[in-house]
N, C-alpha and C positions, 0 to 999 in steps of 0.2 A: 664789537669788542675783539681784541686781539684775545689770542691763547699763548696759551703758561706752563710748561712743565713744572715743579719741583719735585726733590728729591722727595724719599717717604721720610729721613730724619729732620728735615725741616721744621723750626717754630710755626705751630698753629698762629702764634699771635702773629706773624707775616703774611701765611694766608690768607687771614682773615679781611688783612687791609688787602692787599692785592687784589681778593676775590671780587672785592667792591667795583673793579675798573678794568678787569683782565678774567678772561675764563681760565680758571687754573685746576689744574690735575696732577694728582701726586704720581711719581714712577721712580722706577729703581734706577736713578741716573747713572750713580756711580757706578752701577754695575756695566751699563753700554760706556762707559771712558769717558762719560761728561762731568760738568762740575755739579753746583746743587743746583742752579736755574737753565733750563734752555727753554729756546723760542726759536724759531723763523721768521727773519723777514730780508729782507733784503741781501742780509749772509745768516750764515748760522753762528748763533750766538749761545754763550753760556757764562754763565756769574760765577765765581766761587766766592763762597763768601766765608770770611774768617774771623773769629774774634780776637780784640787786640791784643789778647794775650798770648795766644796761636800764632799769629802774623812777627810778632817780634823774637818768637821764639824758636820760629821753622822758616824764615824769611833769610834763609841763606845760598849762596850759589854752590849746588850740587848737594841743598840739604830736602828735606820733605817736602816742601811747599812748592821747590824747583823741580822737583819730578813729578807733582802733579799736575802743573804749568804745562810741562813738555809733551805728559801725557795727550790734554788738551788741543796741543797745538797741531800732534800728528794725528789728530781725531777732524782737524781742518775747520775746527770752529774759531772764530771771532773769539776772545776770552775778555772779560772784564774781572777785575779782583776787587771785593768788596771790603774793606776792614769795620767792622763793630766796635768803636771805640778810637777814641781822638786821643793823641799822641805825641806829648812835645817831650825835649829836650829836658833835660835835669842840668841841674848847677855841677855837678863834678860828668854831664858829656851822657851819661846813662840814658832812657828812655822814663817818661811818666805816662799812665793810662788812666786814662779819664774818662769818668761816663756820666750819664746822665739821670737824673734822679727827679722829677718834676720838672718845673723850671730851672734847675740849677745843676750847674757839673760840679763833678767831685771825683777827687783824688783817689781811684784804686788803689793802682798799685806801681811800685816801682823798679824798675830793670836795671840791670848791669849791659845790657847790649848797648853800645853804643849809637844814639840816633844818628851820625851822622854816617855810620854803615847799614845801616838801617833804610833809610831814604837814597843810599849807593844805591841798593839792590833794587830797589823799586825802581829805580832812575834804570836802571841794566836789563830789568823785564819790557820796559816802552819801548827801550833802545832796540832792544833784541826781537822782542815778540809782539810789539804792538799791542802790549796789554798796560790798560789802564788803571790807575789807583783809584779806588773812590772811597772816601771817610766817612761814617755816619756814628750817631753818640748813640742808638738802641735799639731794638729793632723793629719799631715802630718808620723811624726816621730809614730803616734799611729797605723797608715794606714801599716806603714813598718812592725812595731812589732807583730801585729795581724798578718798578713801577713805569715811572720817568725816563728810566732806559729803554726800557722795552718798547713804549708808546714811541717814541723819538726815533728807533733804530727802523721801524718805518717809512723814516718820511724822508727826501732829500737832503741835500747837508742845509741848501736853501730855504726849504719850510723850515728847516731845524732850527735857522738861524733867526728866523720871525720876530719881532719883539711879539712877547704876549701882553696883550691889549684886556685882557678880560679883569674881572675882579681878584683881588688878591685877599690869602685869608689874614683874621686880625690873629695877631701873636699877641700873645701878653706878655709885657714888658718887664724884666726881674729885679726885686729889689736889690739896690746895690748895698743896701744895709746887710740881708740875709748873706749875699753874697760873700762881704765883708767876714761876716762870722764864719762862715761855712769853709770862709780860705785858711782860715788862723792853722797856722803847720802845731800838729800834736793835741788839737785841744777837742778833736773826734767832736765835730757839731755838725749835725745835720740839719736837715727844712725847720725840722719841730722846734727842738731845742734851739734854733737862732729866732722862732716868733715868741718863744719864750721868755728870751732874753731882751727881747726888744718889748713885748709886754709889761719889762720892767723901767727899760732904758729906751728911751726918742731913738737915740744912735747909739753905732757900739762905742762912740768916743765916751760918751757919757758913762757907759760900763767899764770902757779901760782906766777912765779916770777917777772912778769911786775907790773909797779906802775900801781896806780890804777888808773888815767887819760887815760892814754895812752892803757889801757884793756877796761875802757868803749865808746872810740875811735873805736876800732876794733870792740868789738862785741857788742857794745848797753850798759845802765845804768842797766837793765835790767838781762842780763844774764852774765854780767861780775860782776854784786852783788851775785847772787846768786851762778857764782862759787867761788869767796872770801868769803865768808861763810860759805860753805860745808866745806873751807879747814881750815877755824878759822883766818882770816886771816879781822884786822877791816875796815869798811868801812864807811868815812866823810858824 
């Protein structure tokens, strides 16, 4: 097994998976000018890792995140930057944060920063310092990735580049029904409330298309306005 620093403010629930695949120990990183993860192996490495809401908000040149970076770099370590949470583009240019909730992503929250300054700055950190982005939806999925870094920063760029021949695990596939529901802009539906609604309705076409009596019947006055709404569709 490889070994693992982490920082001591670190989520237990990333230990926890880590711990599984890597000997890991918690220490005061930040205090020696490292980030929240270091290791050894071939160079010296360290992760910082951000959540999306951190990363869009201090992800500027000569802002917070840049003097941590530099910190980093005159520390002579390898740096990887982590971000917690997936991150597209809005219709008026802004930033959207997206996370994961079960099988399914869902809409946080939304930024005034512009992504495509956004994605500048990151493109400006690989350019400049050799530091890589890496995305993950929770920190579960953050736990695997570090994981996967550490194991791989091990090995040649050649083993690295291996195909992996062994078994793969099975994902469970998402309903694009729930989906469906879960995307409706304004109408706050989550996991429960879209199997709810589908308990009542096959598909949500079926729901979009019910009068409007007979949807506040099934699902309440409540959340059968709010999805007539989302979809533009008026309501007495």
């Amino acid at each position: 097994m490889y070994s693992l620093a982490l920082d001591i403010f670190e989520p237990r629930s990333i230990e926890t998976v880590l711990s599984q695949s890597l000997n890991v120990a918690r220490c005061p990183l930040q205090s020696q000018g490292l980030a929240d993860y270091y290791w050894e192996a071939i160079h010296r490495e360290t992760i910082e890792r951000k959540q999306g809401g951190e990363l869009i908000g201090q992800a500027y040149p000569r802002g917070r995140l840049d003097g941590q970076l530099r910190k980093y770099i005159i520390s002579e370590v390898r740096v990887t930057l982590l971000c917690e949470g997936l991150i597209s583009p809005a219709s008026d240019g802004g930033c959207i944060l997206w996370g994961r909730r079960g099988d399914y992503y869902v809409r946080l929250k939304s930024f005034k920063r512009k992504y495509i300054s956004l994605m500048a700055y990151l493109w400006s950190i690989q350019k400049r310092w050799g530091i890589q982005t890496v995305f993950t939806s929770d920190p579960v999925a953050s736990a695997l990735a570090i994981g996967a870094i550490v194991t791989n920063s091990h090995k040649t760029i050649s083993d690295t580049l291996n195909p992996y021949s062994g078994a793969r695990p099975l994902l469970s596939a998402p309903n694009p029904y729930i989906e469906t529901l879960i995307g409706l802009s304004g109408a706050h539906i989550g996991e429960v409330t879209a199997k709810k609604v589908l308990s009542h309705y096959s598909t949500p076409f079926l729901a979009f298309t019910e009068d409007v009596a007979s949807l506040r019947k099934a699902l309440g006055k409540n959340l059968a306005d709010r999805i007539l709404q989302s979809i533009g569709r008026a309501t007495p």
